[in-house]
C-alpha positions as CSV (number, residue, x, y, z in Angstrom):
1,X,14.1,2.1,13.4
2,X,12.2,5.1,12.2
3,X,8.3,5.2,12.6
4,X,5.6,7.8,12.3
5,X,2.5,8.6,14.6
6,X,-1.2,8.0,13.8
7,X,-1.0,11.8,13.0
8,X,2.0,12.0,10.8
9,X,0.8,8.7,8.6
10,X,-2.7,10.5,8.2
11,X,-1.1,13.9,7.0
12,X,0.9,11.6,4.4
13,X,-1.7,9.6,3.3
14,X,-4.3,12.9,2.9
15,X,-1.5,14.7,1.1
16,X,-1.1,11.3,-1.8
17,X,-4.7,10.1,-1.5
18,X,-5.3,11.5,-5.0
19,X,-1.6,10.4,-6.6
20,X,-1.3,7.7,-9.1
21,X,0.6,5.8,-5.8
22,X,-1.3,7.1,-3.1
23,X,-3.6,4.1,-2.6
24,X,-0.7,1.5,-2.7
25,X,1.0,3.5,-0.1
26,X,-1.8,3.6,2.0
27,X,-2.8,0.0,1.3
28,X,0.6,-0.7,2.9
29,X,0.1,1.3,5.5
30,X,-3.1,0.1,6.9
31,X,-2.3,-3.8,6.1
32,X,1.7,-4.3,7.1
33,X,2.0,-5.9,3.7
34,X,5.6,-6.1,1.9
35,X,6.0,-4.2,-1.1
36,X,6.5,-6.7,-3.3
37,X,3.2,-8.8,-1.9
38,X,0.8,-5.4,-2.4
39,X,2.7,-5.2,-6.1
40,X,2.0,-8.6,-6.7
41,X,-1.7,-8.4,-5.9
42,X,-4.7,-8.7,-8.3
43,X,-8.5,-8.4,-7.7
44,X,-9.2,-11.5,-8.2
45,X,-7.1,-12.1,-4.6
46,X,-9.1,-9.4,-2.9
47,X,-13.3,-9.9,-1.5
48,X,-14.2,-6.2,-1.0
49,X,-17.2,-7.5,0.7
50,X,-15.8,-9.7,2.8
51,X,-12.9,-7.2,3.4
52,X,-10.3,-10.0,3.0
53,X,-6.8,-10.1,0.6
54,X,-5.2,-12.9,-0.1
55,X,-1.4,-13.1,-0.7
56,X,-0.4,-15.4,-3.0
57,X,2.5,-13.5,-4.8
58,X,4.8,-11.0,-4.8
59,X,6.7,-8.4,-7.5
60,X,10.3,-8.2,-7.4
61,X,13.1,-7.2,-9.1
62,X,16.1,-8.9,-9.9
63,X,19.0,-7.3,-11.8
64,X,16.3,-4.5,-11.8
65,X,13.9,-6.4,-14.1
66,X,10.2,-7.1,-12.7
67,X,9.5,-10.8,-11.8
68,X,6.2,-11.8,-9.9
69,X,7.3,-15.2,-7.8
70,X,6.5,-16.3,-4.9
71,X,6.1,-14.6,-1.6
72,X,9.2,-14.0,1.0
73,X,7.7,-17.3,3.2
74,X,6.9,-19.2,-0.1
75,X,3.3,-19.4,1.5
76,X,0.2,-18.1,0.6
77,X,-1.9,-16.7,3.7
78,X,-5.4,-14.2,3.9
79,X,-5.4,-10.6,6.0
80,X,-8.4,-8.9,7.3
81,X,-9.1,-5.2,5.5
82,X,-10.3,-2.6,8.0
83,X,-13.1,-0.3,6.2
84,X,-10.6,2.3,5.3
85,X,-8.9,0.0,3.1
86,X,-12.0,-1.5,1.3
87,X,-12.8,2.3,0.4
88,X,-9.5,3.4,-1.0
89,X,-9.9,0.0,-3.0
90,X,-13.3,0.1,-4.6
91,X,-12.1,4.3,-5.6
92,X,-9.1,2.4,-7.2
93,X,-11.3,0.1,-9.1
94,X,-13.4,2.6,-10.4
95,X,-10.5,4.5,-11.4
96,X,-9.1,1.5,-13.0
97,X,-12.1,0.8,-15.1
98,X,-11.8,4.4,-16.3
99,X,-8.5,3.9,-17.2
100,X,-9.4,1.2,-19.2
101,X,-11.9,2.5,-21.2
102,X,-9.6,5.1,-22.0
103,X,-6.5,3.2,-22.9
104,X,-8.9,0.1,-24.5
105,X,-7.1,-2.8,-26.5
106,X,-4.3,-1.5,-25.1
107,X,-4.8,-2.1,-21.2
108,X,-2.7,-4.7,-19.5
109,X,-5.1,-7.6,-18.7
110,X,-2.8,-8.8,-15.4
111,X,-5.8,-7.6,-13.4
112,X,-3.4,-5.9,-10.7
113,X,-4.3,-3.7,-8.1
114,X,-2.2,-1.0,-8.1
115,X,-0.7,-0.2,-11.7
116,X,0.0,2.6,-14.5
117,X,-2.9,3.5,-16.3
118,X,-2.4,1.5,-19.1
119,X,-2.8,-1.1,-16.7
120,X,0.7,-2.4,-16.3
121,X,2.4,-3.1,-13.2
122,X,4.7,-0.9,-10.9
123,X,8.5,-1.3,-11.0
124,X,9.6,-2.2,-7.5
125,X,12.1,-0.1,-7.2
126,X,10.4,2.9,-8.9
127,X,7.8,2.4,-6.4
128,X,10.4,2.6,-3.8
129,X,12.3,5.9,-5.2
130,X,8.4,7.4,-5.2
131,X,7.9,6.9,-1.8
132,X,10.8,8.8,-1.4
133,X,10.1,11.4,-3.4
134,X,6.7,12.0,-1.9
135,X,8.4,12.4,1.2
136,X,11.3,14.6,0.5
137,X,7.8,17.2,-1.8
138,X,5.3,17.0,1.2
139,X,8.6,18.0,3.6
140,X,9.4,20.7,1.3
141,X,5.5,22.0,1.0
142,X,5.0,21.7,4.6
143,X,7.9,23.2,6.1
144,X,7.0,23.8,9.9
145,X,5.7,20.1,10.2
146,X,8.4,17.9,8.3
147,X,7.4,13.8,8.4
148,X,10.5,11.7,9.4
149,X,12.3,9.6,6.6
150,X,11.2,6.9,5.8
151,X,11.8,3.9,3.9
152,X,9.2,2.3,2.1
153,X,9.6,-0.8,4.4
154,X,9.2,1.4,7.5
155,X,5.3,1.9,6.0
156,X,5.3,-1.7,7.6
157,X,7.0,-1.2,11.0
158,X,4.8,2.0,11.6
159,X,1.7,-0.3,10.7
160,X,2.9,-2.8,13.1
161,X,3.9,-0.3,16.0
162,X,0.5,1.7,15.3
163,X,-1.3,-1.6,15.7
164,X,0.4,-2.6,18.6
165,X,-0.5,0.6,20.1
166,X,-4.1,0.2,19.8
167,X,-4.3,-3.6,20.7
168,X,-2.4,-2.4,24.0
169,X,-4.7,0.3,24.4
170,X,-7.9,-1.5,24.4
171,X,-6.2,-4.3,26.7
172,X,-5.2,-1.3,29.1
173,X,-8.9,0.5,29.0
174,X,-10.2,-3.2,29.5
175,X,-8.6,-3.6,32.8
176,X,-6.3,-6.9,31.3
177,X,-2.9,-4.9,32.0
């Protein structure tokens, strides 16, 4: 299993924060979400004020077609957003109601998150291969500090490892371990 550090996920996320993907990558990386549940997401499932998403869906592809279904456990459950998050989302929105002024009759009305600019959802697996391709650019632009390979799915074990780092950490510096 393949992770990266608090500083190698920062240096990613500040090199993509302005990329069409950049704040689906970092929405992953800051809740543990699957892809398919952060693809599947629309604003009516998130309370920026309440910093809360709701996953009630997911995008997948089968036979490399789109479908939104269900989600991996076939239940629905709600995640806390730290602040980070809740900004990179309320940029997105207003970039997404740019969009749609732009594009106009046109715009996808699915409401989703994280989308083309004519509003239509991302391909799973394009979404995938884009990680990827980030990677393999920032590597090749930053030659002296090359990020680790990852797969998109790793986004979630780093999340979860990073996490568990800091939960430990405030146990240690508590006195509880």
């Amino acid at each position: 299993m393949t992770t990266w550090t608090g500083s190698e996920l920062g240096a990613f996320l500040t090199w993509v924060r302005d990329d069409r993907y950049g704040p689906a990558f970092a929405f992953l990386a800051t809740t543990g979400m699957r892809r398919g549940e952060a693809l599947g997401l629309r604003w009516d499932d998130i309370d920026l004020d309440g910093g809360t998403a709701a996953i009630r869906r997911a995008s997948i592809a089968i036979d490399h077609k789109p479908v939104v279904g269900a989600t991996k456990s076939g239940r629905s459950r709600q995640i806390e957003l730290d602040g980070m998050t809740v900004a990179i989302l309320r940029q997105q929105r207003s970039r997404q109601a740019q969009e749609r002024l732009l594009v106009g009759e046109g715009y996808s009305n699915d409401n989703l998150l994280f989308c083309l600019p004519d509003g239509r959802g991302f391909h799973p697996e394009r979404f995938s291969r884009e990680f990827d391709r980030k990677q393999a650019t920032y590597n090749r632009l930053h030659p002296l500090a090359p990020l680790p390979r990852l797969r998109l799915h790793d986004l979630r074990r780093t999340w979860a490892t990073l996490a568990g780092y800091q939960y430990r950490s405030r146990r240690t510096s508590k006195g509880r371990c």
